[in-house]
C-alpha positions in Angstrom: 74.3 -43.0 49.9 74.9 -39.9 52.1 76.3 -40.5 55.9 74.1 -37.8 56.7 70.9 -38.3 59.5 67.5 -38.0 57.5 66.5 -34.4 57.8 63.7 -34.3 59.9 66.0 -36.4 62.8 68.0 -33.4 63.0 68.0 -31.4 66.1 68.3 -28.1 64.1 64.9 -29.4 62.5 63.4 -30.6 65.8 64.2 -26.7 67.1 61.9 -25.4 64.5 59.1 -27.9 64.8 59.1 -27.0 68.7 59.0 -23.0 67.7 56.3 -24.2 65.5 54.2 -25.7 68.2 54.5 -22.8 70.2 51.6 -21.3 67.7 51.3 -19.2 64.7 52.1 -15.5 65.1 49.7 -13.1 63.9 50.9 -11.2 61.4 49.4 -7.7 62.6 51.7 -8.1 66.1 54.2 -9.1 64.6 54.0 -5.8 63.0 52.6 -3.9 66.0 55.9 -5.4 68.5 58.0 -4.6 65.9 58.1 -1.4 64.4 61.0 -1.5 62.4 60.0 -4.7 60.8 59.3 -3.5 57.4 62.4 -2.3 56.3 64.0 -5.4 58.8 63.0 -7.8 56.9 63.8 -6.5 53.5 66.9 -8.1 51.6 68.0 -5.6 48.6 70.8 -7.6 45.6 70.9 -4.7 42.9 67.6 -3.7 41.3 65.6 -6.6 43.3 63.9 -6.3 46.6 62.7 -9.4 48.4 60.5 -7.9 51.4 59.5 -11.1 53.1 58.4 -8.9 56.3 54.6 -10.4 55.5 55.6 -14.3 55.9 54.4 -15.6 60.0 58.4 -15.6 60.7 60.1 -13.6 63.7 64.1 -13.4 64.5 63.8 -16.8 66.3 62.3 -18.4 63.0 65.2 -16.7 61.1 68.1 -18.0 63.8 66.9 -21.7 63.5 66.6 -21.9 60.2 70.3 -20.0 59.6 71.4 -23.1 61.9 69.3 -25.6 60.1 71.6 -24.2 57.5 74.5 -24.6 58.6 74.1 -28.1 60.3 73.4 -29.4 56.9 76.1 -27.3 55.2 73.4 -26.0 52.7 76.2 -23.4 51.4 79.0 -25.5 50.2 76.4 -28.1 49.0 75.4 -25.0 46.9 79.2 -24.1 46.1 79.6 -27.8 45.2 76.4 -27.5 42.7 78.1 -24.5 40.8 81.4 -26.5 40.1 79.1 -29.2 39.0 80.3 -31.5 42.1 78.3 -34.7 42.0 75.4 -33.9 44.8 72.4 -35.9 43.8 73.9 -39.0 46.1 70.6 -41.2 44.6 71.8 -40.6 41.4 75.5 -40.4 42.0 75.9 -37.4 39.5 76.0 -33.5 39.5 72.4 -31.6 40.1 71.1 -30.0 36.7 69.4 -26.7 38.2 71.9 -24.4 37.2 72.5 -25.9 33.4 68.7 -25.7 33.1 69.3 -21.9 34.0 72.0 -21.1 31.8 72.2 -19.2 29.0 71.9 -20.3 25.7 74.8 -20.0 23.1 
């Protein structure tokens, strides 16, 4: 069983329910206060675009999440995943998502 606190006890989770409270953002100001949001909120890896400038998220959303993130060490969890580490602590064994993925021989 992991050492880790249950997610939602997390401070870096409490953070983004409290941003939450603070009410949903409209997503025509969001656009209106932010003029450059468009092309901000664009993430380009080769041929794809992922333009996620339409989701109710604004910089703050982005920050607390990135430390949600980290606090939980969601990139070497996903590091450990692609060596095949054992990660799925209920099950003591390594997570299938990317053999599932992989190409056939």
């Amino acid at each position: 069983m992991s050492d880790s606190p249950k997610l939602t006890r997390r401070p870096e989770w409490t953070a983004l329910e409290d941003h939450r409270a603070q009410g949903q953002p409209v997503l025509r100001e969001l656009f209106a206060t932010d003029p450059g949001r468009a092309e901000r909120y664009v993430v380009r890896v080769g041929d794809l675009r992922i333009d996620y400038s339409k989701h109710l998220v604004n910089d703050e959303t982005l920050a607390l999440l990135q430390e949600l993130a980290t606090a939980t060490d969601v990139f070497g969890l996903r590091d450990a995943m692609f060596r095949g580490e054992k990660i799925n602590v209920t099950e003591d064994r390594a997570v299938l998502h990317t053999a599932l993925r992989a190409p056939r021989d």
